[in-house]
Backbone as a ProteinNet text record, in pm:
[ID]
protein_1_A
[PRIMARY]
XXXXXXXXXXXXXXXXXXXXXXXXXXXXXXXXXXXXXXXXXXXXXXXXXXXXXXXXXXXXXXXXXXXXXXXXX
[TERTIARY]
10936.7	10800.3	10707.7	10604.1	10490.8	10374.3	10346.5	10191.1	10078	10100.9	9957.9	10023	10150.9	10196.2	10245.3	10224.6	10191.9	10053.4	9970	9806.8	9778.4	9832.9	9784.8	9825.6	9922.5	9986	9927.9	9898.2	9867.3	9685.7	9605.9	9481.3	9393.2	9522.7	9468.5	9324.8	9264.2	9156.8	9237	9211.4	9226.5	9335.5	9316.9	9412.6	9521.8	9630.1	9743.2	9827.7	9853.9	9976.4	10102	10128.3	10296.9	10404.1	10539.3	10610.5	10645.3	10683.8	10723.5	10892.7	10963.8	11096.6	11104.5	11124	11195.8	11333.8	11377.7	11537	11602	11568.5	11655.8	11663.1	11602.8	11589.6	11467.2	11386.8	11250.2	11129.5	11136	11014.4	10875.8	10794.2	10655.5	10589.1	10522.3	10416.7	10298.4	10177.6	10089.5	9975.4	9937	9839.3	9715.6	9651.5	9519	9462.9	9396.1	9359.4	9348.5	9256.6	9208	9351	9458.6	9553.2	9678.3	9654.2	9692.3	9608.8	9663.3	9554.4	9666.3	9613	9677.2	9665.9	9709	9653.1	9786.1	9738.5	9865.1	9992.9	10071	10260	10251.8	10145.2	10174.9	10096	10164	10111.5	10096.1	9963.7	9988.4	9989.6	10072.7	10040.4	9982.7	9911.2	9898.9	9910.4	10076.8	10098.6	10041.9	10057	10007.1	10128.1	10150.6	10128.6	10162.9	10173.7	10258.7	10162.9	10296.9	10188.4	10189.7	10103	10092.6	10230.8	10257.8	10372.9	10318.6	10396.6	10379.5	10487.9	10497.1	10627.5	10571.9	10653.7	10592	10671.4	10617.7	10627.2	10720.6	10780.9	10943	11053.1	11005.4	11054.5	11093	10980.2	10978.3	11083.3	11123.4	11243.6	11231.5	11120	11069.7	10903	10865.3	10734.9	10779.4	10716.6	10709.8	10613.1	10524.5	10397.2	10464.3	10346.8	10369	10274.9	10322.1	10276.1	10313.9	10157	10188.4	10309.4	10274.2	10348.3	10522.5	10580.5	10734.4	10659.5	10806.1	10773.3	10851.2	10776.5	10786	10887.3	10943.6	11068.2	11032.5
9380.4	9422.5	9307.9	9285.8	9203.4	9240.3	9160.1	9184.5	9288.3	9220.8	9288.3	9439.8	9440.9	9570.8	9678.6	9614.5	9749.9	9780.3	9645	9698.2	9788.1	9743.5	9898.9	10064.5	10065.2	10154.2	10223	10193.2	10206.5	10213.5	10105.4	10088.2	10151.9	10270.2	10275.8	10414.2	10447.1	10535	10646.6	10773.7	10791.2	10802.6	10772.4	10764.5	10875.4	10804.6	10886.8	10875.1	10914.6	10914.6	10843	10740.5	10697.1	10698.9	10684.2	10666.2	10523.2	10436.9	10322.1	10284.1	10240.2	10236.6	10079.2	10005.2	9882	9828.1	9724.7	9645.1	9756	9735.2	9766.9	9924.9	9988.3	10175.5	10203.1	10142.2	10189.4	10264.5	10430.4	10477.3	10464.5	10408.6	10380.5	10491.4	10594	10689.5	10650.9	10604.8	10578.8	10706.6	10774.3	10893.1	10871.3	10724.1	10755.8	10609.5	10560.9	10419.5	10358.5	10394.2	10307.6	10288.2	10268.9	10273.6	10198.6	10129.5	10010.6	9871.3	9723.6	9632.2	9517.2	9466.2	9341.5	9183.2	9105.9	8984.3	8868.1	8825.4	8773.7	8829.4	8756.8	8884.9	8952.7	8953.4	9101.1	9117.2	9261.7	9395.4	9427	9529.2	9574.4	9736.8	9811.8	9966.6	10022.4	10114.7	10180.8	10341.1	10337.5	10482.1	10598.3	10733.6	10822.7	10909.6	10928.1	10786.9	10692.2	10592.9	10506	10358.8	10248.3	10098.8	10057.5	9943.8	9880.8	9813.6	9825.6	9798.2	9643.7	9554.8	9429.8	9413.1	9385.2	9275.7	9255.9	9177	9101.6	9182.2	9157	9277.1	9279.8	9133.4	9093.3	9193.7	9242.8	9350.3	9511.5	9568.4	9653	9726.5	9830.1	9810.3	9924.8	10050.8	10129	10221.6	10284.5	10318.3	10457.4	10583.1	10706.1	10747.3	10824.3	10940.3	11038.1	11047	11194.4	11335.2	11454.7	11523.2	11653.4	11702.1	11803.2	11790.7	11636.2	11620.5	11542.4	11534	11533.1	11441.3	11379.9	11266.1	11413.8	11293.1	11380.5	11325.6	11394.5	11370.1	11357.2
11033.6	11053.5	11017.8	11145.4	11073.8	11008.9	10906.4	10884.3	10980.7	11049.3	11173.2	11240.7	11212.3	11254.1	11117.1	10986.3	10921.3	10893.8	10891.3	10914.1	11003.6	11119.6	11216.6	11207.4	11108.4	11070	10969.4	10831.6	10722.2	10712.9	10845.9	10821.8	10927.7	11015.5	11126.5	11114.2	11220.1	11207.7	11273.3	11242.2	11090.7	10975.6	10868.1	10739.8	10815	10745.2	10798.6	10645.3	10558.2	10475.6	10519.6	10447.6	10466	10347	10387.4	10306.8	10360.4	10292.5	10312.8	10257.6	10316.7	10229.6	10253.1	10157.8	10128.1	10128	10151.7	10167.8	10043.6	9934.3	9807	9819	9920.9	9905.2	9884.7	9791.8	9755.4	9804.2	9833.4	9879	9790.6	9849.7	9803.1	9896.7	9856.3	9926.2	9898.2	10016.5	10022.9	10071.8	10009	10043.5	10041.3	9981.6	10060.5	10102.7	10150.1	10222.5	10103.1	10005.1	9890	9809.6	9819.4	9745.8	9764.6	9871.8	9954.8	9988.4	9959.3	9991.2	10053.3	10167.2	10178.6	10219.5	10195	10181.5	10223.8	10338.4	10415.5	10450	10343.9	10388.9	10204.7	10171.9	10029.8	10052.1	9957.5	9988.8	9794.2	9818.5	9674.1	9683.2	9627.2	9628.3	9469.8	9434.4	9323.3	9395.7	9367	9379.9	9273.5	9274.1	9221	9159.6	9030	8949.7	8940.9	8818.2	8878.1	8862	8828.5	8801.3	8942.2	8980.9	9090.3	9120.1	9246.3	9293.7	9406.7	9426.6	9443.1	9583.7	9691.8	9776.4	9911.3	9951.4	10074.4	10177.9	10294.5	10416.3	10493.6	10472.5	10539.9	10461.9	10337.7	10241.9	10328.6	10405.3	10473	10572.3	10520.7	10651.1	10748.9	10680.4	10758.7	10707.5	10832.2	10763.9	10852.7	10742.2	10840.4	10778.4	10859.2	10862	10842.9	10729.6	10615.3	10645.2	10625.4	10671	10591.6	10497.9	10391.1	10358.7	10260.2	10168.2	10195.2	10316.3	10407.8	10513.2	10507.4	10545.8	10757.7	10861	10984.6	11070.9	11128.4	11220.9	11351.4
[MASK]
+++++++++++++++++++++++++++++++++++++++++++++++++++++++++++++++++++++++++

């Protein structure tokens, strides 16, 4: 995944909820715009709860739209 193609994903109009899963397994749930920022190939999340989470986007290995709460098939 590139840069410019999880921006359109994550920044698109309107907010959509994601789950994000990473190389190592890692679901990161992103539920609201302000809670995601990015800046070249990183990314920062402050999940709910939870400390700020940090990795670069070559990291990414899938993104799905969430939907009350479940991620959608």
């Amino acid at each position: 995944m590139t840069a410019e193609e999880l921006k359109k994903i994550v920044f698109g109009k309107p907010f959509r909820a994601v789950r994000i899963t990473l190389h190592a397994g890692d679901p990161i749930v992103v539920r609201h715009p302000e809670c995601i920022a990015m800046s070249g190939s990183w990314v920062s999340v402050i999940p709910e709860p939870g400390p700020p989470i940090f990795f670069e986007v070559h990291q990414v290995v899938s993104v799905q739209y969430l939907k009350n709460g479940r991620a959608r098939r």
